[in-house]
Each structure stands twice: as structure tokens, then as C-alpha cells.
mmCIF file as gemmi writes it, N, C-alpha and C atoms, coordinates in Angstrom:
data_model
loop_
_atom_site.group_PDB
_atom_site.id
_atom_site.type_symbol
_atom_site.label_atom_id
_atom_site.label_alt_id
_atom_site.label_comp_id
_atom_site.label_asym_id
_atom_site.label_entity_id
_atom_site.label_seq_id
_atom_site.pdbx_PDB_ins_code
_atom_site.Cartn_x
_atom_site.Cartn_y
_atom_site.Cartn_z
_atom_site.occupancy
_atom_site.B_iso_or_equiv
_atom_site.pdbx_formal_charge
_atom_site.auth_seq_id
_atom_site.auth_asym_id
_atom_site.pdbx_PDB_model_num
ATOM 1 N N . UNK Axp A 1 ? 8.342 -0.559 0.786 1 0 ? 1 A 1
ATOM 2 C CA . UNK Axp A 1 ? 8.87 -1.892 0.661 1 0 ? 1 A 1
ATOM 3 C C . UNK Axp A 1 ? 8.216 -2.866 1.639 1 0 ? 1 A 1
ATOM 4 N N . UNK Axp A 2 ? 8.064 -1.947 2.947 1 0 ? 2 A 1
ATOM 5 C CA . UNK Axp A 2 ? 7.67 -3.707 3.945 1 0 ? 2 A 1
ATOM 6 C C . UNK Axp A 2 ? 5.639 -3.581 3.526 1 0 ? 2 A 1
ATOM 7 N N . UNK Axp A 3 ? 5.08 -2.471 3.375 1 0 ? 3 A 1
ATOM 8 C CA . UNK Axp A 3 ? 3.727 -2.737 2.823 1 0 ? 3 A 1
ATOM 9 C C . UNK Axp A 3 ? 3.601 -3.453 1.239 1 0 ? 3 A 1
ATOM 10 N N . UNK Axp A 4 ? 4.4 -3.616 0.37 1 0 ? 4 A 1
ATOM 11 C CA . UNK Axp A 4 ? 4.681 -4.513 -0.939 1 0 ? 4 A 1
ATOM 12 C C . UNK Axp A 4 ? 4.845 -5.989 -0.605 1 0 ? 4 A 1
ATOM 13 N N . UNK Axp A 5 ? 5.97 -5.787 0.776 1 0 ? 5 A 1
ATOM 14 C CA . UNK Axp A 5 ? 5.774 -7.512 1.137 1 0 ? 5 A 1
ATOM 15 C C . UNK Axp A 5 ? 4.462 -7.791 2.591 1 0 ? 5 A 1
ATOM 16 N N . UNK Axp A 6 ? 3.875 -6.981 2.193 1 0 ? 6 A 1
ATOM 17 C CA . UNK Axp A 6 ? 2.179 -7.431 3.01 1 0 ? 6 A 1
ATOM 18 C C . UNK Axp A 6 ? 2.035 -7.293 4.533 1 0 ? 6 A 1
ATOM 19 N N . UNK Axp A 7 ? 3.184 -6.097 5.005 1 0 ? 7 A 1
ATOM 20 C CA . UNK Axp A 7 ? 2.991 -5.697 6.228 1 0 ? 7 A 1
ATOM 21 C C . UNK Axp A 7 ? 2.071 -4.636 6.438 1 0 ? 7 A 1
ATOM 22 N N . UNK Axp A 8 ? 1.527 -4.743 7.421 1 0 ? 8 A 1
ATOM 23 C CA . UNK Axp A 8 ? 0.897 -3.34 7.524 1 0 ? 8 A 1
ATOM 24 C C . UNK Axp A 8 ? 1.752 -2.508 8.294 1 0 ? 8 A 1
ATOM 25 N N . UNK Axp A 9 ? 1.905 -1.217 8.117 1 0 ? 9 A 1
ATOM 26 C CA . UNK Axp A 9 ? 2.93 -0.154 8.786 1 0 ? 9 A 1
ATOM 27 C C . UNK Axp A 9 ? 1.761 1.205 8.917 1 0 ? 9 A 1
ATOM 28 N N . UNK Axp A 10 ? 2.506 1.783 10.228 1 0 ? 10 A 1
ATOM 29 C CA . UNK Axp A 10 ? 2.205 3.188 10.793 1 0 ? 10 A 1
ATOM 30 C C . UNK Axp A 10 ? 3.402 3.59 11.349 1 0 ? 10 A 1
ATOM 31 N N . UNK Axp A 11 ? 3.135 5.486 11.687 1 0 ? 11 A 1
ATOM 32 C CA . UNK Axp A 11 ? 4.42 5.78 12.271 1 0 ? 11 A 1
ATOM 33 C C . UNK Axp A 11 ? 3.609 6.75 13.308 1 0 ? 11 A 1
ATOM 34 N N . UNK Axp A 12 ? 4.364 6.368 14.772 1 0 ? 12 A 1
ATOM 35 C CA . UNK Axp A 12 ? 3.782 7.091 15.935 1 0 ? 12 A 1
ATOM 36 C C . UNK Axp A 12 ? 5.459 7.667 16.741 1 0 ? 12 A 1
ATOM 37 N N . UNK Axp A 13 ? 4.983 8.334 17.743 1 0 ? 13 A 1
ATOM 38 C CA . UNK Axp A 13 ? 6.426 8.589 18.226 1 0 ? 13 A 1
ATOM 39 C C . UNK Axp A 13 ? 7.458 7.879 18.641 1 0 ? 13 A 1
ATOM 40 N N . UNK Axp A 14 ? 7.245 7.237 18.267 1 0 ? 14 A 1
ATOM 41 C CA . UNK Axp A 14 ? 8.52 5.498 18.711 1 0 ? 14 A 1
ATOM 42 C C . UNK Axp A 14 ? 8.747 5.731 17.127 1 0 ? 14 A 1
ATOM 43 N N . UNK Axp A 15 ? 7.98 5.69 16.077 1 0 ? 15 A 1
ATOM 44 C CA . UNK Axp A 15 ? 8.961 5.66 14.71 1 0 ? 15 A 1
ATOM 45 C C . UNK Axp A 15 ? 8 4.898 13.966 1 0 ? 15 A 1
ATOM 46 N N . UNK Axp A 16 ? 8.384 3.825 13.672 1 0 ? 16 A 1
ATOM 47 C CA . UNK Axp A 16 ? 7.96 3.022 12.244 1 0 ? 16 A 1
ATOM 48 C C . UNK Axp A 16 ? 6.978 2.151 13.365 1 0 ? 16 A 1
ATOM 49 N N . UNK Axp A 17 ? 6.042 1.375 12.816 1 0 ? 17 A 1
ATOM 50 C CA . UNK Axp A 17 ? 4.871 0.556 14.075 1 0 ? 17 A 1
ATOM 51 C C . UNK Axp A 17 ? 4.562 -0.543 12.879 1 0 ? 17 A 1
ATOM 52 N N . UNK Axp A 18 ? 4.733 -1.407 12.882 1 0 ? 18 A 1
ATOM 53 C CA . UNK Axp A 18 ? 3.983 -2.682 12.127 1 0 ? 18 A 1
ATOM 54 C C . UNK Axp A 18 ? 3.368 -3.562 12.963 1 0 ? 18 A 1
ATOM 55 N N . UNK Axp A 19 ? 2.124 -3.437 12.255 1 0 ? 19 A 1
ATOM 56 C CA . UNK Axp A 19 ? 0.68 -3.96 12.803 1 0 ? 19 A 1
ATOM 57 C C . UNK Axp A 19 ? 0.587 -5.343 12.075 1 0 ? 19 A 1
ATOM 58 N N . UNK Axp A 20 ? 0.236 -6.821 12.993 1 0 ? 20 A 1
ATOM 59 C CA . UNK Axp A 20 ? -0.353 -7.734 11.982 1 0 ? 20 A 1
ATOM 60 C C . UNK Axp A 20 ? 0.83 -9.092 13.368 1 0 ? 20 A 1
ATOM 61 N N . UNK Axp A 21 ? 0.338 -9.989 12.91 1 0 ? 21 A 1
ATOM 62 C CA . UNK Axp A 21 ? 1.117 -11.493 13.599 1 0 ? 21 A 1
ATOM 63 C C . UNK Axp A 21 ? 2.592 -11.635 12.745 1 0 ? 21 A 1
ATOM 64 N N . UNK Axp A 22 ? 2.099 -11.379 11.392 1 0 ? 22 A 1
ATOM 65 C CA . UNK Axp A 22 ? 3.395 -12.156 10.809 1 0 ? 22 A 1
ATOM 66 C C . UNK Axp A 22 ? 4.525 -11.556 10.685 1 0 ? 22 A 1
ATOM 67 N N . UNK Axp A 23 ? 4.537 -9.866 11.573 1 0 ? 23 A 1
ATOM 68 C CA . UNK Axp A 23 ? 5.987 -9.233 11.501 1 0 ? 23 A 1
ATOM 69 C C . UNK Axp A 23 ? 6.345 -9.582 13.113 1 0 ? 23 A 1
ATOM 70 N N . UNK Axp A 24 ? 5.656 -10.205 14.042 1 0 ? 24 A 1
ATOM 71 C CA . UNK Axp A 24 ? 5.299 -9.954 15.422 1 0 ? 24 A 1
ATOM 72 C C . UNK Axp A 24 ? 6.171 -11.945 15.206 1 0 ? 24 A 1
ATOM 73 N N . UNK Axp A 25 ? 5.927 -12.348 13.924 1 0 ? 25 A 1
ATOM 74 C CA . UNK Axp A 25 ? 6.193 -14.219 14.098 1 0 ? 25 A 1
ATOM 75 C C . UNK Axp A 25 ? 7.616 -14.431 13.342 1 0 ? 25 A 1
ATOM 76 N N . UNK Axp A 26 ? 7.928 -12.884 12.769 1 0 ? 26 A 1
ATOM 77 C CA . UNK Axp A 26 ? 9.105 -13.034 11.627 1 0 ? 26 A 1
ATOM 78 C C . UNK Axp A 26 ? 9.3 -11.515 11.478 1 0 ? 26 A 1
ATOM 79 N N . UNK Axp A 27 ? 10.481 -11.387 13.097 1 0 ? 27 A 1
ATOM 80 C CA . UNK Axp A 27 ? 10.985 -10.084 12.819 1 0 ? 27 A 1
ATOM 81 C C . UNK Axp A 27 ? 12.279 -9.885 11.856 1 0 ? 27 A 1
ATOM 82 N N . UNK Axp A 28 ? 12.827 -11.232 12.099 1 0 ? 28 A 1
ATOM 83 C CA . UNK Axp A 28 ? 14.383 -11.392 10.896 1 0 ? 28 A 1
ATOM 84 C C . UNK Axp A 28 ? 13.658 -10.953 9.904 1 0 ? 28 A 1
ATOM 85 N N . UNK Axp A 29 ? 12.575 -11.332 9.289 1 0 ? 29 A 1
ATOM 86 C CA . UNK Axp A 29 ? 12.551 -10.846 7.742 1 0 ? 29 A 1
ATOM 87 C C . UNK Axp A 29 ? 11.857 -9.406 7.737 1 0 ? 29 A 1
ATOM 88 N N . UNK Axp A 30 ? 11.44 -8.702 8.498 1 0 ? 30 A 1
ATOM 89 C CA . UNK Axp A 30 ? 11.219 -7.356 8.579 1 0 ? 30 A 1
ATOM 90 C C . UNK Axp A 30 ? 12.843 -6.564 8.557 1 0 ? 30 A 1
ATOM 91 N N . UNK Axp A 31 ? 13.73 -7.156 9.2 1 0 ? 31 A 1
ATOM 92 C CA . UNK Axp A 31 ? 14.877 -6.427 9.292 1 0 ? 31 A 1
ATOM 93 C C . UNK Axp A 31 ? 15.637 -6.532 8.327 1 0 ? 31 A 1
ATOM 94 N N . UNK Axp A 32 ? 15.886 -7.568 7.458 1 0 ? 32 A 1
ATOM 95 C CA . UNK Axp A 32 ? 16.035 -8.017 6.393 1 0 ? 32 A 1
ATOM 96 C C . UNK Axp A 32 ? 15.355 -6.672 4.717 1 0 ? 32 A 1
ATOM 97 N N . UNK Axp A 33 ? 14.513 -7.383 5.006 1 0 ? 33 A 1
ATOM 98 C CA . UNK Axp A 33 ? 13.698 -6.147 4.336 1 0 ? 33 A 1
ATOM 99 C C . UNK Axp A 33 ? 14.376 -4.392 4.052 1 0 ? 33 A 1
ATOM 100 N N . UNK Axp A 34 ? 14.159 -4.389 5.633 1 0 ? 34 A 1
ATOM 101 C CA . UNK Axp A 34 ? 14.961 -2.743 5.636 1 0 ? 34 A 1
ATOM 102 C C . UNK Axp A 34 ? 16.572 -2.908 5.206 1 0 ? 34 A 1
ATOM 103 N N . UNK Axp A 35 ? 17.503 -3.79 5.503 1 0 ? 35 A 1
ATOM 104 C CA . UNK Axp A 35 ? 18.773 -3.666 5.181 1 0 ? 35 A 1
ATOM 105 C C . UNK Axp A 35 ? 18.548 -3.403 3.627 1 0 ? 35 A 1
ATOM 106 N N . UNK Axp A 36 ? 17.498 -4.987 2.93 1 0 ? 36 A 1
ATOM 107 C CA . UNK Axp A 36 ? 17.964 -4.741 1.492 1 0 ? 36 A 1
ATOM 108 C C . UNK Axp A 36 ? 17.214 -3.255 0.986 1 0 ? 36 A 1
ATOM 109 N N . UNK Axp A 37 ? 16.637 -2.448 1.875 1 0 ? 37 A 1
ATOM 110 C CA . UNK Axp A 37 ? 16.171 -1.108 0.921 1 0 ? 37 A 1
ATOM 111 C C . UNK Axp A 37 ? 17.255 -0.059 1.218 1 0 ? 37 A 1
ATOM 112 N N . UNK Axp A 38 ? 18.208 -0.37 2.164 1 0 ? 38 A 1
ATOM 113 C CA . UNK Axp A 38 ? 19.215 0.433 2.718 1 0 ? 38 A 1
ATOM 114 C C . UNK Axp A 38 ? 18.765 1.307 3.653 1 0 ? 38 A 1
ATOM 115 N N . UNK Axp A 39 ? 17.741 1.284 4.431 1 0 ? 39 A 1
ATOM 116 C CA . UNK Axp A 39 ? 17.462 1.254 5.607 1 0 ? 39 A 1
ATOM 117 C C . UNK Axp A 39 ? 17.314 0.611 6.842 1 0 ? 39 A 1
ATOM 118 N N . UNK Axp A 40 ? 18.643 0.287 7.591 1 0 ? 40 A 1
ATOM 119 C CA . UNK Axp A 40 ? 18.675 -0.453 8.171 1 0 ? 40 A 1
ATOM 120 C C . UNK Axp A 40 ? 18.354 -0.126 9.803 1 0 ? 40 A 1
ATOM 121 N N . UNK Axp A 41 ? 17.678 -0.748 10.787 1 0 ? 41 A 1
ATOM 122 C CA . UNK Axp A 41 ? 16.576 -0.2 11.681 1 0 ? 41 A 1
ATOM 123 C C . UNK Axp A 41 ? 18.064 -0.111 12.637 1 0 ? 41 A 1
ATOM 124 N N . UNK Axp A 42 ? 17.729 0.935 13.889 1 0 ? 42 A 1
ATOM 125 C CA . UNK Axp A 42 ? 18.614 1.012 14.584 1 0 ? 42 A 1
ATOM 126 C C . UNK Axp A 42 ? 18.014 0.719 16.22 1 0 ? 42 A 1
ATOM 127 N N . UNK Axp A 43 ? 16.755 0.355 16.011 1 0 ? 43 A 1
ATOM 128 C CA . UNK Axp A 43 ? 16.151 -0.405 17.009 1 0 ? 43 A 1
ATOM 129 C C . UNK Axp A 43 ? 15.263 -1.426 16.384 1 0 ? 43 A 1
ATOM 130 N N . UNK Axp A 44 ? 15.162 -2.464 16.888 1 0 ? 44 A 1
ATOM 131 C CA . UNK Axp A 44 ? 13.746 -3.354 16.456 1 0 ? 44 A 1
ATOM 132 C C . UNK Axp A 44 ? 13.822 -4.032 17.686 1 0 ? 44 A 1
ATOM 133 N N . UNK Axp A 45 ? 12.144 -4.136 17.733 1 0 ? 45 A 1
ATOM 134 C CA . UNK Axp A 45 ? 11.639 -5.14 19.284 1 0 ? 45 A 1
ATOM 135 C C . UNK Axp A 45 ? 10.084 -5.293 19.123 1 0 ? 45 A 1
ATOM 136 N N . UNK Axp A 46 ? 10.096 -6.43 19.377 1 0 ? 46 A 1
ATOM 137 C CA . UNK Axp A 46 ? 8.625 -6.988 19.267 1 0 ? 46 A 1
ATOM 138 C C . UNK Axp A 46 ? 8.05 -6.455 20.634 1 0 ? 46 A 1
ATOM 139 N N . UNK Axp A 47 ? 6.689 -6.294 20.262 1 0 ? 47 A 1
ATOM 140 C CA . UNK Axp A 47 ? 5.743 -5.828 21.256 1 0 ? 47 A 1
ATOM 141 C C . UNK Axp A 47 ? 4.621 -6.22 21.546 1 0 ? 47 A 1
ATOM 142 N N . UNK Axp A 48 ? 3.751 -6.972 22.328 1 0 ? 48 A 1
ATOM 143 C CA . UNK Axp A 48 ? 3.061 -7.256 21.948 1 0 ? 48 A 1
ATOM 144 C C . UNK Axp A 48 ? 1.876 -6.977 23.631 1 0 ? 48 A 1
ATOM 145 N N . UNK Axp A 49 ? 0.43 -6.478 22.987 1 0 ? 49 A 1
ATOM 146 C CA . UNK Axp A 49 ? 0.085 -6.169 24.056 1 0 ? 49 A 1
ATOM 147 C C . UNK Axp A 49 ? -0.512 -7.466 25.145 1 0 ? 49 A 1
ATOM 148 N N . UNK Axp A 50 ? -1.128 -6.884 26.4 1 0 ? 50 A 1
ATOM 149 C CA . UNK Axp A 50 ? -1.749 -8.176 27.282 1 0 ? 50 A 1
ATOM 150 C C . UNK Axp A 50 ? -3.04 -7.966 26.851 1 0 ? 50 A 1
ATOM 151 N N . UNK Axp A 51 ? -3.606 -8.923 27.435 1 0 ? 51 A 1
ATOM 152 C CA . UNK Axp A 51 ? -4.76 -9.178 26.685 1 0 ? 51 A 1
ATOM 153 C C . UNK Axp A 51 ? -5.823 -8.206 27.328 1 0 ? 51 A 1
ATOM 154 N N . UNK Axp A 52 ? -5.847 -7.536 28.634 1 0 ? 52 A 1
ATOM 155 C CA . UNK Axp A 52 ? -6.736 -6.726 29.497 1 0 ? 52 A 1
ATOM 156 C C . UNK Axp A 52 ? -6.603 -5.413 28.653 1 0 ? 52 A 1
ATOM 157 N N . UNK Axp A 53 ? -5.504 -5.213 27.826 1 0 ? 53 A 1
ATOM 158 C CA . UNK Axp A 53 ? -5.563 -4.003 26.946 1 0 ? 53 A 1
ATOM 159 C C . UNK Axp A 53 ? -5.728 -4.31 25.978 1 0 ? 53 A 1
ATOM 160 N N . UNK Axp A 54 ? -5.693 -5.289 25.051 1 0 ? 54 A 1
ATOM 161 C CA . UNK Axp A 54 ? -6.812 -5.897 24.199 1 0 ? 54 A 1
ATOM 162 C C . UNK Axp A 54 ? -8.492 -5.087 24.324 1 0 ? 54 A 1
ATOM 163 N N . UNK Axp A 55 ? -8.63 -5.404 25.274 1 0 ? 55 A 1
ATOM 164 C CA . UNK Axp A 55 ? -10.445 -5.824 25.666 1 0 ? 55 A 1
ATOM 165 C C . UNK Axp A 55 ? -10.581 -4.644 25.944 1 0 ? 55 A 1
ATOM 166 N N . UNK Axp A 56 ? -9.874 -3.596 26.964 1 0 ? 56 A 1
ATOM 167 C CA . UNK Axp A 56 ? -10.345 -2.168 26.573 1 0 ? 56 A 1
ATOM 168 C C . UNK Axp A 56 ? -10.316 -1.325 26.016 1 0 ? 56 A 1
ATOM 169 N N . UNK Axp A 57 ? -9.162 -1.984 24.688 1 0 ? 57 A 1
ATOM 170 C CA . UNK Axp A 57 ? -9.59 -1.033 23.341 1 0 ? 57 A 1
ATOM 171 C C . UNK Axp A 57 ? -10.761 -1.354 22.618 1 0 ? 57 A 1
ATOM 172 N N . UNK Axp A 58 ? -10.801 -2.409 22.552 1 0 ? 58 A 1
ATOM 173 C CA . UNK Axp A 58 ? -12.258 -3.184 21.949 1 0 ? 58 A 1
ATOM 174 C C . UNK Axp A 58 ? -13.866 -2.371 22.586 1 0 ? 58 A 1
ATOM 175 N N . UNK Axp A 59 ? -13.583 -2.536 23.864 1 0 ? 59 A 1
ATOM 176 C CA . UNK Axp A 59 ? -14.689 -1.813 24.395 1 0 ? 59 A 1
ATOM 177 C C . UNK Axp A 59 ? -14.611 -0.206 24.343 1 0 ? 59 A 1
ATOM 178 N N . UNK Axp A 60 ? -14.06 0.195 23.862 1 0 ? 60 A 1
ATOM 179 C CA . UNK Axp A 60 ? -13.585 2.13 23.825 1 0 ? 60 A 1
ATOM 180 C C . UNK Axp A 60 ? -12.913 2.362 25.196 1 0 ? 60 A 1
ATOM 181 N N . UNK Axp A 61 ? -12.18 1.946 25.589 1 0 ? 61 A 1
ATOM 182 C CA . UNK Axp A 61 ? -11.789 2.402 27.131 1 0 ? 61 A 1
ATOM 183 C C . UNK Axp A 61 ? -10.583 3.063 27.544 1 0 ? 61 A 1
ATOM 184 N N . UNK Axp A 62 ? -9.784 1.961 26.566 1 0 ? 62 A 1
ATOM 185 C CA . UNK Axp A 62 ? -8.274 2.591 26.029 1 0 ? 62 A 1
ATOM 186 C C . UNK Axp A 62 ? -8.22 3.313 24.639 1 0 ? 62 A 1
């Protein structure tokens, strides 16, 4: 359901991971989403990295 409405999703040991700005600019409608599939999240929190870990994934470092 949330990759139909144009999220990108992964799952790491924290759980469900959506990748992209517009779940990071519009978490109500990600949560939204899961209620109407009847999965409703029992954590949600935006994350977002700094930019020095940006640049050393970019460069292979992280």
C-alpha cells in the first residue's frame, strides 16, 4: 500500500524504513495510509540524517 502511493519502503531492524522527502514532509499521510490498510504503526518518527553522514556514505566511508 505505502509503495502504490509512491513511497519507497525497506525493512531493517527498527522495522518498516521509508526512504524519500515526501514521507520525511508528510508523516500524517504515511500513518494514515497504514490505519486505512489496518495496520496501524505503533511507533512512527521522522529521521533524518546530518549532513557529515550524508558525505561519508557518498564517499564509501559509512
Amino acid at each position: 500500500m505505502l509503495h502504490a502511493a509512491g513511497h519507497l519502503t525497506a525493512e531493517d531492524d527498527r522495522g518498516l524504513v521509508l526512504a524519500g522527502d515526501r514521507a520525511v514532509r508528510h508523516p500524517d499521510e504515511v500513518a494514515t495510509l497504514l490505519v486505512e490498510a489496518g495496520c496501524p504503526p505503533t511507533r512512527l518518527a521522522v529521521e533524518q540524517d546530518e549532513l557529515e553522514t550524508c558525505f561519508l556514505r557518498l564517499v564509501g566511508v559509512a
